[in-house]
N, C-alpha and C positions, 0 to 999 in steps of 0.2 A: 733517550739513550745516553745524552753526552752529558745530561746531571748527574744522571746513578755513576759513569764511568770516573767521576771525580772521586768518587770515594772509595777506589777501586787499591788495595793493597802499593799496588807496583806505582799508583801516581805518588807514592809518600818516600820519598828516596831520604839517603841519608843529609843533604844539602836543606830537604824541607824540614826535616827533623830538627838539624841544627839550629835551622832560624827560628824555631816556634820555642827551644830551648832560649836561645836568647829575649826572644820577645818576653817569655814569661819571667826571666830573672830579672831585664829592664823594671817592669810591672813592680815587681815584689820590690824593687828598691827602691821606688819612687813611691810606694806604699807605705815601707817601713818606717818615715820620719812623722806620717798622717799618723800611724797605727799610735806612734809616743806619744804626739803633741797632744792625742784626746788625752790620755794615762797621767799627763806632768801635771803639773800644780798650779793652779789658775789664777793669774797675775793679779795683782789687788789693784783697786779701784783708783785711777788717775784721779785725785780731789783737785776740784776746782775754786768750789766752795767749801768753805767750814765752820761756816754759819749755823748749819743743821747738828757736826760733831760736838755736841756739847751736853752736858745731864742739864737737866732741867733744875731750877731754882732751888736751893737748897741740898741740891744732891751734889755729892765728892765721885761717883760713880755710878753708871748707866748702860744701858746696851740700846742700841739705833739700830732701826730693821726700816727696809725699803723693801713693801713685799707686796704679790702679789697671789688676791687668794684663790687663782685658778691655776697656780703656776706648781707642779710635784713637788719639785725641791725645798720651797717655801713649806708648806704640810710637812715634808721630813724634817724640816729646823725647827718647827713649831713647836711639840712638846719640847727639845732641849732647853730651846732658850725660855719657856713659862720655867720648867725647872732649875735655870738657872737665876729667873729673877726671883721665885719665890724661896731659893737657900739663898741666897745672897740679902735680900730685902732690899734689891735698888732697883730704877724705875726702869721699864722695858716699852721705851718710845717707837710706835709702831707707824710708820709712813705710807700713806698707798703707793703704789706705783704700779696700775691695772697695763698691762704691757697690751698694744694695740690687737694684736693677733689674735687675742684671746675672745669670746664671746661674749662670756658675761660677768667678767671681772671685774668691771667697771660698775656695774647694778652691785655688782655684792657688796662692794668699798662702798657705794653712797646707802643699802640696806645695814651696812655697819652703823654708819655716823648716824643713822636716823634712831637704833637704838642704844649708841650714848648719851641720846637725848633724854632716854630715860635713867642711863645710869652709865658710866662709864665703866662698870664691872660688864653689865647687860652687854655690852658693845663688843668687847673683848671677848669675854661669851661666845657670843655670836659669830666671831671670826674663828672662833677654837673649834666652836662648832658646825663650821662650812669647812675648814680644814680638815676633820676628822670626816665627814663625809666627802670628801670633794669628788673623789673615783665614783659615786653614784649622783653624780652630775655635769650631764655633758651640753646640756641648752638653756638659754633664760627658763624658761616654764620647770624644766626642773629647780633651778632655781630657788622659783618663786613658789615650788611645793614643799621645797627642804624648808624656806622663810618660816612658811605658814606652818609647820610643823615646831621651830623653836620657839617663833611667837606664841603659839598654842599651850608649849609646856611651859613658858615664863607666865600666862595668865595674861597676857601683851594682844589689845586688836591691835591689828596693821591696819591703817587707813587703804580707802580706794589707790589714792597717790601716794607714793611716802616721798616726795621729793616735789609738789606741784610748782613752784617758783625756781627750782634750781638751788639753790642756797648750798645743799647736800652737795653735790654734784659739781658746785663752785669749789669747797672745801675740798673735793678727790682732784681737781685740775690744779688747784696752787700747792697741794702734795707731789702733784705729778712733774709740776713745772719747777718746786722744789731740786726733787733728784737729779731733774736736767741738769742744774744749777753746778749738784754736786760732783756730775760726773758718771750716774747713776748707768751701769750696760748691762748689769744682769739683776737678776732676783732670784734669791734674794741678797742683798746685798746688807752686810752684818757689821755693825763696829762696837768695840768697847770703849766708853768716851768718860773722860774726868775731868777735874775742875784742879786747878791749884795743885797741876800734878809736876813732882820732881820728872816722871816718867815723858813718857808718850801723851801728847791731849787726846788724843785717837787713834787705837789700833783695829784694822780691821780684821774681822775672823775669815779668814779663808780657811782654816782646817777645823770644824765646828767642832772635833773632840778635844781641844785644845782649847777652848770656850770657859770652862772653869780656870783652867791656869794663869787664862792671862784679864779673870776677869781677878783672880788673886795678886797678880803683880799691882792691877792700878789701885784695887786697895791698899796694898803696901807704898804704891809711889805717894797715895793722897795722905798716909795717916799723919798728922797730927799738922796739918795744913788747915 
């Protein structure tokens, strides 16, 4: 009787009324600064290191990715940035960094390097193609069934082990240990990097539609360097 009688009209007077008013305006404005801070624009990357910001040998211009290939966001940057290094013609230095939480992004990074061992296109390939399928793979064994379906269509056996000594799996830890280096806290984490530039030595893309514009400034900072 004295449960039901709480929810009785006459217990909700004008005094309970007010405070449930104020409760809920408190609420909503200690909400409202959470609700922005997702919305604002996500601070760039504290370098620690800049060892890694640099184009590779002979290149004036570059893009540097620290990804991970179980992680959305990476798969949505994926096509921009192939499209960006295949109109540009500069090199697109791809870093693992399998972020712990994840199950099996760590096997996909050392199932990469095993097939750049046949080709460094194959390898690349391979990531293009665990990205575009990633949303139908949520366990190693799937995985390891999407694997055996690329290797299948490149005409590629996969060994029993592809990694038995480690060697692979060496390669994805001093990537990993790499990004520590650099500062690395999310993925993917994107820079456009030059050499002999009047400009910036490294800028990082946090707004990726913006990724042509300023892959066009550090060609203009590099040219005739």
């Amino acid at each position: 009787m004295s449960q039901s009688s709480a929810f009785e009209p006459s217990v909700w007077t004008s005094r309970h009324r007010s405070n449930m008013f104020l409760s809920f305006a408190a609420i909503a404005l200690l909400a409202a600064p959470i609700a922005q801070a997702q919305f604002s624009a996500p601070a760039t990357t504290q370098v620690h290191d800049t060892t890694a910001l640099r184009p590779p040998a002979g290149a004036k211009v570059a893009i540097v990715e620290f990804e991970d290939m179980e992680c959305p966001d990476c798969a949505n940057a994926n096509p921009t940035l192939k499209d960006a290094a295949e109109k540009y013609h500069i090199p697109w230095v791809r870093h693992d960094f399998p972020l712990p939480q994840h199950n099996w992004s760590f096997q996909a990074a050392v199932n990469a390097r095993w097939f750049d061992t046949k080709s460094k296109k194959m390898g690349d390939d391979y990531r293009d193609y665990i990205f575009a399928n990633q949303r139908s793979i949520e366990t190693p064994l799937q995985l390891t069934q999407i694997t055996n379906k690329f290797a299948q269509a490149h005409s590629v056996a996969l060994p029993f082990a592809i990694d038995p000594q480690g060697k692979l799996a060496a390669l994805v830890k001093a990537d990993y240990a790499l990004g520590q280096r650099v500062g690395i806290e999310h993925t993917p984490t994107i820079w456009v990097v030059t050499a002999n530039s009047k400009g910036a030595p490294f800028v990082e893309v946090v707004d990726r539609s913006k990724l042509f514009q300023l892959i066009d400034q550090a060609i203009a900072d590099t040219r005739g360097h």
